[in-house]
Each structure stands twice: as structure tokens, then as C-alpha cells.
C-alpha positions in Angstrom: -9.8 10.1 13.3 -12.7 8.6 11.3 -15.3 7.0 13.2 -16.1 3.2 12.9 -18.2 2.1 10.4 -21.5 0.1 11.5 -21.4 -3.3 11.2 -24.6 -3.9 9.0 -23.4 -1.0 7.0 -20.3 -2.5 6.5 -21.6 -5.9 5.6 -23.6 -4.3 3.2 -20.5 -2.2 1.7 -18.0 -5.1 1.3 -20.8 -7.0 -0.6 -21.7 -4.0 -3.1 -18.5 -3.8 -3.5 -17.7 -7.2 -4.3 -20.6 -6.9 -7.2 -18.5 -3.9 -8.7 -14.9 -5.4 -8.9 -16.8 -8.8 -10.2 -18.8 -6.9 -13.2 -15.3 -4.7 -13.9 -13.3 -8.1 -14.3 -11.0 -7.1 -11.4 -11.5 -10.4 -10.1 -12.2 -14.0 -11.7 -13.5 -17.0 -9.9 -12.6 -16.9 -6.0 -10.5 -14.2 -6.0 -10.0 -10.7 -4.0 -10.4 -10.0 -0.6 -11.7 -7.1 1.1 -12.0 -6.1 5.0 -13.5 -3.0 7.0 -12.5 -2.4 10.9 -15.2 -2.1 12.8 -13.4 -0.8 16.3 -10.5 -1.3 18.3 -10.0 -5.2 17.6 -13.0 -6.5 15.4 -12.2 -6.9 11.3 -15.2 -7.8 9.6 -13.4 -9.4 6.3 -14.3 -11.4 3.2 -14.7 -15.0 3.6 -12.4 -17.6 1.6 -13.4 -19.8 -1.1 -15.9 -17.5 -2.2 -17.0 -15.4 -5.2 -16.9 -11.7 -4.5 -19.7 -11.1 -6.9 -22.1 -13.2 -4.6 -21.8 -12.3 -1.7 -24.1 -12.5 1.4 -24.1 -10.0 4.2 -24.8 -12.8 6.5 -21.5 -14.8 5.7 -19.1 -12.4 6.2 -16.5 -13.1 9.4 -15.3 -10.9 11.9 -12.1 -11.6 13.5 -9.5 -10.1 16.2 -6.2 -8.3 15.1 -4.5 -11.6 15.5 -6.4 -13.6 13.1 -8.7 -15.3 15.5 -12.3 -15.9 14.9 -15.2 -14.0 16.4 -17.8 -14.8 15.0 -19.3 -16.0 11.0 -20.2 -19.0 9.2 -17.4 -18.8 7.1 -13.4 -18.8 7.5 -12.0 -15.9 6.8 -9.8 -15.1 3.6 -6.5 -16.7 3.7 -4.7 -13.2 3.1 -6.1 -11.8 6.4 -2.9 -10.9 7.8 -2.2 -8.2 5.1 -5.0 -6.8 6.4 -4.0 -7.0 10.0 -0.6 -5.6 9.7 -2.2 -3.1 7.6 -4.7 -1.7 10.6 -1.7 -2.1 13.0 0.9 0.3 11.1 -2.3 2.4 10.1 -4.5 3.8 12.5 -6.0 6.5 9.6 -7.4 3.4 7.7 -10.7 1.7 8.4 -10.7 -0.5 4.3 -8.5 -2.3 2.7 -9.4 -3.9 -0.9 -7.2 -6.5 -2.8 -7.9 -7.3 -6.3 -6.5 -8.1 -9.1 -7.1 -5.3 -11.6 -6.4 -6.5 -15.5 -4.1 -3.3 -16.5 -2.6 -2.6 -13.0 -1.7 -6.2 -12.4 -0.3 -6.7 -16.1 2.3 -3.4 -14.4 2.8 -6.0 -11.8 3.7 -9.2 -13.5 6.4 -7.6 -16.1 7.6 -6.0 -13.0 7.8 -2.4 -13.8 7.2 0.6 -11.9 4.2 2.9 -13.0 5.5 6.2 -14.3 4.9 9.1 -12.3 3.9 13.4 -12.9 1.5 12.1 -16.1 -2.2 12.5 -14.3 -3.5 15.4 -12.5 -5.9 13.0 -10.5 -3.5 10.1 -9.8 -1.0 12.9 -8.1 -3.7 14.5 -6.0 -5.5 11.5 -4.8 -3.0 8.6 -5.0 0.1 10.2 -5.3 3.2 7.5 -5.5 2.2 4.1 -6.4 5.1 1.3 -4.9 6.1 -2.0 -6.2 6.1 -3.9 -3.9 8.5 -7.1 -3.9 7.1 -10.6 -4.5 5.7 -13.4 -1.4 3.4 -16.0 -1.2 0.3 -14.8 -1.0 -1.4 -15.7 2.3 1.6 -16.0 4.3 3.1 -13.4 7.6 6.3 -12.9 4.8 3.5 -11.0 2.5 2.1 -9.1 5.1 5.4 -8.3 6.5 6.7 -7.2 3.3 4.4 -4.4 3.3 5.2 -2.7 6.1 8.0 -1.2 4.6 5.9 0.5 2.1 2.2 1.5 4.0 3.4 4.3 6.3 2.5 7.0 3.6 1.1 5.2 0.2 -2.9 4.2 -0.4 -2.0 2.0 -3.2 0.4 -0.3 -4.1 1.2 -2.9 -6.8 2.3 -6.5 -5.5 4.6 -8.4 -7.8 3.6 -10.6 -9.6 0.3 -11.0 -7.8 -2.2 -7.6 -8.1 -2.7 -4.6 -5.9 -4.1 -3.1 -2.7 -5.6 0.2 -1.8 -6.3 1.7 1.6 -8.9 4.5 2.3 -10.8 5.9 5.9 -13.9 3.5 4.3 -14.9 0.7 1.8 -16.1 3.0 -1.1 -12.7 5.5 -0.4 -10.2 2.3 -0.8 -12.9 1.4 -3.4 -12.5 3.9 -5.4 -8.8 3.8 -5.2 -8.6 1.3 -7.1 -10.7 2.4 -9.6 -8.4 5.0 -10.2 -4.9 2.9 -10.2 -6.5 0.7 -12.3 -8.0 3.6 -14.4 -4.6 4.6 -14.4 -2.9 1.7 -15.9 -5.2 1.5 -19.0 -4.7 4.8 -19.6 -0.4 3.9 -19.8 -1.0 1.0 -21.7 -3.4 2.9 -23.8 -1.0 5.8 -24.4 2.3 3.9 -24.9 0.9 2.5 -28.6 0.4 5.9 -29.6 3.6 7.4 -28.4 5.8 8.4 -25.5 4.7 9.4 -22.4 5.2 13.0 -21.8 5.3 14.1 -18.4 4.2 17.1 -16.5 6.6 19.7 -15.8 7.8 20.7 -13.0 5.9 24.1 -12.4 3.0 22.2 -12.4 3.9 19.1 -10.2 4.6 21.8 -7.9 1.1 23.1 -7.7 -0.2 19.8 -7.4 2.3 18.6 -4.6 0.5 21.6 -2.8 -2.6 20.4 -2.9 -2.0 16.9 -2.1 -0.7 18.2 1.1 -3.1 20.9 1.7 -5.9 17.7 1.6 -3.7 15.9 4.0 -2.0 13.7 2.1 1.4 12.6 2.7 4.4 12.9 0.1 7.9 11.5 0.1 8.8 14.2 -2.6 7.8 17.3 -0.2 11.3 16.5 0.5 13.4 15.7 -2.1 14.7 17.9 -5.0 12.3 18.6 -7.8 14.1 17.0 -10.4 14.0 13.4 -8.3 9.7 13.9 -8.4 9.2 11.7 -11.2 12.2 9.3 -11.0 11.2 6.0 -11.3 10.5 3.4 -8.5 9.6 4.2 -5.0 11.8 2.8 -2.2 10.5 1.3 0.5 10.3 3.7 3.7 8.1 6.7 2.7 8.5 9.9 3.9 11.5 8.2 6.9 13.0 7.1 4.4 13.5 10.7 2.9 13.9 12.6 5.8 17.6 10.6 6.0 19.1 13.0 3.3 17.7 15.9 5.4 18.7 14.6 8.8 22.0 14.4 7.5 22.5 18.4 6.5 23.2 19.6 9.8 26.0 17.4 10.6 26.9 18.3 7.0 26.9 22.0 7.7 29.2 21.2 11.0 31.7 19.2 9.0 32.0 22.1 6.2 32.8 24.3 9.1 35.2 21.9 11.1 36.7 20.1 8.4 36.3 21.9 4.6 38.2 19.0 2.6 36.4 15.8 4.3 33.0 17.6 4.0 34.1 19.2 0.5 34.9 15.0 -0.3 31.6 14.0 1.2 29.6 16.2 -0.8 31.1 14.8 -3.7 30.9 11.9 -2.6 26.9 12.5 -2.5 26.1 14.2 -6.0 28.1 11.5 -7.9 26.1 8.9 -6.0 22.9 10.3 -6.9 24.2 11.2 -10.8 24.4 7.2 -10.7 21.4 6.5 -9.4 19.6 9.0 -12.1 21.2 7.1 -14.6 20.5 3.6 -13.6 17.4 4.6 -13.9 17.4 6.0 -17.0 18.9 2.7 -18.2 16.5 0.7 -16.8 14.0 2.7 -18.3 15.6 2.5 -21.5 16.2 -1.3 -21.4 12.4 -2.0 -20.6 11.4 0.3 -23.5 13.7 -1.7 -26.1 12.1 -4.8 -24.5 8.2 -3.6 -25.8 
């Protein structure tokens, strides 16, 4: 587990950081929030009302896992409890940043899920991106609606709204963003001169590999190789997943007790996954015509 960061050090962090997404426009006026956790039940956070780009060590907050104040001059950001329920469902993390990244929040406003298997580095290091559904920002329905989504993702897009990335400290959920937003350009950039071209399977393979041999979870571990770069990620990480696998055994019993119901079944299963390939594929489609 990665040890606390020091407070001062921390303080200091969240404010250098706050210079960097100010000068790289991921942020305008008062916007963005950031927070470290500095033990068990102490968040040191960004204040509200405040311009990242100015910040002072000083006026940063600290607060309990339930929102209440420790200590600070300042209230704390009004998104807070993202932050919370963030730190709650994952122990690994020790930063959170929310900003609102030009190229990764245009993704976010026209609603549309980042492609996957196109970057080396985004699949190592970032790995599935979510979309995450839209709710008032500020509000327990926001922070609850990313539960669904945090178990085994760094970085996610919120609808309509911008994105957040996790890391063990500031700089790592830092420089997370950096990449998504990296990232985004490049899409953006690349879809004037052509179509995307992915990255075949062989070597999503190999990359798959490494993401797990640094640690990192992967929904796709378990899945079939032709569903690694299907659009959208559904909420429930790697759980979510592990349903199609839980389900073999009692598959395997069926064949043996009951050939026709589990021959019907499996059927059943392949055409409702051919759909699903091909909704996507028309949704694809459909946003392309729509450029």
C-alpha cells in the first residue's frame, strides 16, 4: 500500500499542480478540483471559489471522509464527495484530479466513447477510459454514479461535464490526465486526416500483458479478443466480466444434464452478443455520418 503523503508536501503538490492545469487551459476561471489523502480520515482538498492557478498552500482545507471540516480558512470544493466516495471504494488511491481538459471534455459533451487499441501508452498506463453518465455536479447522485465505474478504471470521462483521474499521488493522477487529454487531441487530430486504424489483435495481446504484469487491472483479461476494442465500457469493471465466466460451469452441467436447453442457451448467448456487436457498429456508424 502506498504510504501517506506529508501534509506540507501535499499542500505544495496540489498548488503546483494547480499552476499546470491553469497554464494548459484545462481549467478556466474557478474551475477544477483536486484532493490528496493524507491518512485514514484526513482529505486535504482544494478550496471553492478559487482559481487553481493561484493557489496558496496555506488555504487549502482538510476534511473527514464525511465531508466535515478539520481545519482551513477556506470551504472546501463543492464536489468533495466525488472525492470521498472515491477514497472509500479505493484504498490503492491517495489523488484524485478533476478538470476539465479542452479535447477530453469536447469527447464528453457530444457523448461519445473514446475508441480503444489505437495508443501503445494509453493501453499500458490508462487502459479503458468510461463514460460515465451525466449528474449535477456537486451533488451525492454524482458521486454515487461513479461507483459503478472506479473499481478498476484511473480515468474517466463525465458527461457532459469533464473528467477525473486517480493515481497512488498528486503528480501520478496528474499525469493521468495529461495523457487522456493527450489522448483526445491526438483522435481529434487524426480523425481530419482519416480513419482511425486500430491495433491488431497480436499486439493488444502483448500490451494486455504488460498492463497486468505492472499491476494494472483489465476488464478484457476476460473477455474474448475480438470484444477488446468494442466500443463503450459498462459500468462494473472486471465484476462485471467475471458474470460471463461465472456462468460456464453451470453451463458445462446443463450441456451434460440437459443437451437441447443448454444447446438453446448457447444460442441463445452468441446471437445476443452478435447484437450487441452490431449495435455497436451502428452507433459507431451513425456518429461518424453525424461529423
Amino acid at each position: 500500500m502506498t504510504p501517506y503523503l506529508a501534509e506540507g508536501s501535499a499542500r505544495d503538490a496540489l498548488c503546483e499542480i494547480g499552476r499546470r492545469v491553469w497554464q494548459r487551459e484545462y481549467i478556466a476561471s474557478n474551475d477544477g478540483n483536486f484532493s490528496v489523502l493524507l491518512g485514514p480520515n484526513r482529505v486535504l482538498c482544494t478550496p471553492t471559489m478559487v482559481s487553481k492557478g493561484f493557489m496558496d498552500p496555506a488555504e487549502l482545507p482538510v476534511v473527514d471522509l464525511d465531508g466535515k471540516i478539520i481545519s482551513g480558512p477556506k470551504p472546501p470544493t463543492s464536489e468533495i464527495r466525488v472525492h470521498l466516495a472515491i477514497y472509500r471504494h479505493r484504498p490503492d488511491v491517495r489523488a484524485v484530479v478533476h478538470v476539465h481538459p479542452p479535447h477530453a471534455t469536447a469527447f464528453a459533451v457530444v457523448r461519445r466513447n473514446l475508441p480503444k487499441c489505437i495508443l501503445p501508452e494509453v493501453e499500458v498506463f490508462l487502459g479503458e477510459i468510461p463514460l460515465v453518465p451525466y449528474a449535477t455536479p456537486g451533488t451525492q447522485e454524482f458521486a454515487d454514479i461513479t461507483i459503478p465505474y472506479m473499481q478498476t478504471h484511473n480515468a474517466f470521462l463525465l458527461t457532459n461535464h469533464g473528467a477525473i483521474t486517480l493515481g497512488s499521488d498528486p503528480f501520478e493522477a496528474y499525469y493521468r490526465m495529461e495523457t487522456l487529454e493527450q489522448y483526445c487531441r491526438i483522435l481529434i487530430l487524426a480523425s481530419q486526416l482519416g480513419d482511425l486504424k486500430e491495433l491488431d489483435l497480436s499486439a493488444m495481446a502483448d500490451l494486455l500483458k504488460l498492463r497486468a504484469k505492472l499491476g494494472h487491472c483489465d476488464r478484457r483479461e476476460h473477455l474474448p479478443p475480438q470484444e477488446w476494442c468494442t466500443p463503450s465500457v459498462p459500468p462494473g469493471g472486471v465484476r462485471a466480466a467475471n458474470l460471463v465466466t461465472e456462468r460456464a460451469p453451470s453451463q458445462q452441467q446443463s450441456a451434460s444434464s440437459d443437451p437441447v436447453a443448454w444447446r438453446q442457451s448457447l444460442v441463445e448467448e452468441i446471437t445476443r452478443r452478435v447484437l450487441q456487436r452490431l449495435r455497436y457498429i451502428r452507433e459507431d456508424t451513425e456518429k461518424g455520418s453525424e461529423r
